[in-house]
N, C-alpha and C positions, 0 to 999 in steps of 0.2 A: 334126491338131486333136483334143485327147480330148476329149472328154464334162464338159459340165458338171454339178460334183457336185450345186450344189442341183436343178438339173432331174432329175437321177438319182435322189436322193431321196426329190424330193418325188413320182415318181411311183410307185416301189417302195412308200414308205407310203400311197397312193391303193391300189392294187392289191394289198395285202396286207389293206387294211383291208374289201375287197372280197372278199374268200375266197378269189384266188390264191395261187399258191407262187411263193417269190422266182423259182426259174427260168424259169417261165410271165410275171412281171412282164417280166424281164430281153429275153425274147423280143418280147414286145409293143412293148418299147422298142426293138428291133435292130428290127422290122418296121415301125416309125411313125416313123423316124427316116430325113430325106433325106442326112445327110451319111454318106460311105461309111467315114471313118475312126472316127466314133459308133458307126454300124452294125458293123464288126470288134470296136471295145473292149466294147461291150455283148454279142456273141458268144462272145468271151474271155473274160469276168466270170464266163456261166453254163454254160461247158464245164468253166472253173477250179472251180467248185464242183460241178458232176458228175464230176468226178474226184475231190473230196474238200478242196479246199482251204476257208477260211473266208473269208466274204463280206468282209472288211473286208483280209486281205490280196492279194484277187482285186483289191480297188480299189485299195489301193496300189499295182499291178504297172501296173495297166492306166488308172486315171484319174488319180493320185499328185498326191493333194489334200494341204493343208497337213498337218500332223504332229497337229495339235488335232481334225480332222475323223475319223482315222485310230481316234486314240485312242477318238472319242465311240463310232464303229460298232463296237470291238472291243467296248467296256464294251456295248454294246445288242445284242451277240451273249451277253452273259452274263449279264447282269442277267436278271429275270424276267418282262420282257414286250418281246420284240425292236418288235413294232409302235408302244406307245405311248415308246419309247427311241426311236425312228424319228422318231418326233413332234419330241419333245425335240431330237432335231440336227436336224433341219429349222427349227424355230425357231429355235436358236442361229445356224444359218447366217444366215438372213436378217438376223439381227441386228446379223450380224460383215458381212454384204455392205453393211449400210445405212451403217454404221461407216464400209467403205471408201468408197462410194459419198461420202458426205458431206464425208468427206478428199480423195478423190482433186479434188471441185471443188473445195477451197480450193489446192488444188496449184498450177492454172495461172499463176495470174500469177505467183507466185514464179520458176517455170520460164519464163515470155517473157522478165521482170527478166535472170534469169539467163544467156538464153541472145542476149540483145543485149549485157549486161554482155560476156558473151565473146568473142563479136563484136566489138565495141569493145577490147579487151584484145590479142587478135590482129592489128588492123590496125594498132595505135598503134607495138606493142612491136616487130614484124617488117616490117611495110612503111613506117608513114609515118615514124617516125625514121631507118631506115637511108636512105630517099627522101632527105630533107632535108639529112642530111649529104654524102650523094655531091654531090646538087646544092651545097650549099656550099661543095665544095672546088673548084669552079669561079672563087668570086669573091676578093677579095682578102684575102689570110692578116688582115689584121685582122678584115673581115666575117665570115672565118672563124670566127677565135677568140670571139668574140659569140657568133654563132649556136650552136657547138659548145656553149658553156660552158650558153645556154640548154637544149639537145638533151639535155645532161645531166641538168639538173633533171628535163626530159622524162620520162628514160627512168629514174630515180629513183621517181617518181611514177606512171612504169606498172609497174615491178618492185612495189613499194607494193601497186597494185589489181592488179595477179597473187597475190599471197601473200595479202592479204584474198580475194579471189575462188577460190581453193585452200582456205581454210579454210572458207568459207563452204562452200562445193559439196563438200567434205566431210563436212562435220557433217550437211547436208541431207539426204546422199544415206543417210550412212549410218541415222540416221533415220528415212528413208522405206523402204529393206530394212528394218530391223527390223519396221517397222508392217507391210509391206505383203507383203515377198517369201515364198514359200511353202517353198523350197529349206532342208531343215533344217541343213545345217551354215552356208550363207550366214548365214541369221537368225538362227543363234545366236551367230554372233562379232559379226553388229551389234547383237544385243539387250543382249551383255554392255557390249560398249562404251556404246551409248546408253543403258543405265540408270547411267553413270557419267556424263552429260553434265548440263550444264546444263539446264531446261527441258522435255529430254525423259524424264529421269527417270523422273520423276511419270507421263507419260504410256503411258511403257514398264510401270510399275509395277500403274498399274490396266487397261489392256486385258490386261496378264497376268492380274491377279485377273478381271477379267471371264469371263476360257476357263477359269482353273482354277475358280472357283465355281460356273460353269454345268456342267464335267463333272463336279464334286463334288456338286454339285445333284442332276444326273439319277440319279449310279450312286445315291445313298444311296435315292432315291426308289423306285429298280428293283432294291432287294432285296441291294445288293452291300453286302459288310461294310464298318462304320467306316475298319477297316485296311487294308481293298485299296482302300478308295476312294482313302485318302490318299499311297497306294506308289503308283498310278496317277497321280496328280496330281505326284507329287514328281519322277516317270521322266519329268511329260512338258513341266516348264515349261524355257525356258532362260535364265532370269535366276537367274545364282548365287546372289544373294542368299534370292529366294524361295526355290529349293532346303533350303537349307541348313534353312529354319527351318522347311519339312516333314520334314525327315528328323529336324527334333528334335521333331516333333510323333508320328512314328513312333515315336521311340525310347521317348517316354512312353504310346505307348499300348502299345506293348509291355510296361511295367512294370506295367499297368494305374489311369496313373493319368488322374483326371477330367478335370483343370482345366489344359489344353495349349491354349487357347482366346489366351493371354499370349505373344503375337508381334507383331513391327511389322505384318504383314501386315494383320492386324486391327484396325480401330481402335477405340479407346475404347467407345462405344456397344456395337459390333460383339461385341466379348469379353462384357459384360456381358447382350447379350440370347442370346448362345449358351451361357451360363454356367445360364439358366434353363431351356435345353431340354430336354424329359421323354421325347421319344421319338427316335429315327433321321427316322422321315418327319417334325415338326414341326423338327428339324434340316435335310433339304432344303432344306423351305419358306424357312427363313431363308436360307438361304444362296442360294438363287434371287434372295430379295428383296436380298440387299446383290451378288450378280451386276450387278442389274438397273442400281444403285449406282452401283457399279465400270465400268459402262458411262457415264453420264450423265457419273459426273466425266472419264473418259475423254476425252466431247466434246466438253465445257467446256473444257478444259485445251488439247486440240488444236486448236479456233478460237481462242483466245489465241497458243496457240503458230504457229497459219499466219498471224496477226493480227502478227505479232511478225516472223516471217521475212518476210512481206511487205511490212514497213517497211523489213525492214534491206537486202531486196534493191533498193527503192527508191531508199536512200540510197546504195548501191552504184553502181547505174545513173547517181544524179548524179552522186559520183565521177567515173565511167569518161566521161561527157560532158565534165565540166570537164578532164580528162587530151588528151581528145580537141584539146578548144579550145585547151588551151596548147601543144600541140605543133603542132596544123597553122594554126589562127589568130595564133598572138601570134608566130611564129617568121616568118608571112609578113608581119608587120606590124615586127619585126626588123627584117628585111631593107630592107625599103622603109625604115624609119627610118635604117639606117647608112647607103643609098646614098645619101639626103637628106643626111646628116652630109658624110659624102665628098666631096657635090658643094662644099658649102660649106666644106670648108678650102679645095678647091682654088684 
């Protein structure tokens, strides 16, 4: 079990704001800490930087937080005040935790939905249809051919909610890796995909702009150039799209030119009030405030969107019951109806 980041943080910037050194922090937290695998990684952290390594790759090794957290501690070892950059990711974290927190409750029912949906999908398609048929080929070749020809529709209608239930529990999953999983190359193959999806888009789009404004936020605020802010941000989103239209926000500030504000990234408003900015730090500020933005619509969009998955797993679930009912109710109701037939021609 490693060490959780914001608890690491937020006590490293308690104790540095106190007039310890990171090392002595580091320590305090290996000594107040009851878990023994905490206690080694926090050991590790501040031996790795007394040998000479740098705080933010000591974490990567030993606590290996998302790729965005990474990024924030390497920028707040450069910038020009490690303590108040300290601040600044401690904030963003808890912002990004309320984020998951708030998603990860509208998750559940989708996932009971889903996971009785399969339920139901497994019993219909490998045991109650083959059930039925064995048992049928007991009675006579005509009751047979009925029930059979019923079993087919059957198993039609489960193949149906297998293939809907495959794409559903696809698109979901992948989805929820992008939002959620920390593993950089995992989420970057879901991010690219799900910013080409339907729905989730939009929502891959702005919790992107959310992490990149807030670490664009902080470095300009802490002293770091225009140009490194935006090469930092550009190395560290993984939505191609985004990418693409930093690196041509780079290329124009390399030309030195002003007005690179004219990207979808930014909207309307957006261009227009950064088009008026006189300084770097009133620059931050902006870009903190449409962060803050980019989070809100974020929310909005992902309670719509679990608002949305949560109906369609609903109607899924009726599906997979009415499948249910036709293959084990109306086939036993078949039956009994042919050997009614049968008794009467005889």
């Amino acid at each position: 079990m490693k060490p959780d980041i914001l608890t690491l943080l937020k006590t490293l910037h308690l104790s540095l704001e106190n007039g310890k050194s990171l090392t002595n922090a580091l320590h305090l937290l290996q000594n107040t800490t009851k878990n023994k695998d905490e206690r080694t990684a926090y050991g590790n952290i501040a031996r790795s930087i007394q040998e000479g390594a740098s705080f933010s790759k000591a974490v990567e090794i030993y606590v290996s937080p998302s790729p965005d957290i990474i990024q924030f501690v390497a920028m707040a070892e450069k910038g020009g005040s490690f303590v108040k950059t300290l601040k600044s990711v401690v904030n963003y974290l808890e912002i990004k935790n309320r984020f998951h927190q708030e998603s990860n409750d509208k998750i559940a029912l989708p996932m009971i939905y889903f996971t009785l949906t399969t339920i139901i999908v497994i019993f219909v398609r490998f045991f109650a249809v083959p059930f039925h048929i064995q048992e049928a080929k007991t009675y006579d070749p005509k009751i047979f051919a009925v029930i059979a020809e019923h079993l087919d529709m059957a198993l039609v209608l489960s193949n149906i909610l297998f293939g809907g239930l495959l794409l559903f529990a696809g698109y979901f999953f992948v989805v929820m890796i992008a939002l959620f999983n920390y593993t950089g190359i995992v989420t970057g193959i879901a991010k690219k995909i799900a910013s080409q999806l339907t729905m989730s888009s939009k929502i891959i789009e702005y919790f992107e702009k959310f992490i990149l404004l807030s670490l664009l936020s902080a470095m300009l605020k802490n002293g770091v150039s225009l140009k490194t802010a935006f090469k930092t941000a550009a190395a560290g989103t993984l939505v191609p799209r985004i990418s693409k239209q930093f690196d041509g926000i780079l290329a124009q500030i390399s030309r030195g030119e002003k007005d690179f504000w004219a990207i979808p990234f930014f909207e309307d408003v957006e261009q227009h009030l950064l088009a008026g900015a006189g300084t770097i730090a009133q620059l931050g500020d902006m870009l903190e405030q449409f962060a803050d933005r980019a989070r809100l619509n974020a929310l909005a969009l992902a309670s719509k969107f679990f608002r949305i998955i949560t109906i369609l797993s609903i109607l899924l679930l009726a599906f997979a019951v009415f499948v249910e009912f036709f293959t084990i109710v109306l086939t036993q109701v078949i039956i009994q109806q042919e050997f009614v037939n049968s008794a009467s021609r005889m």
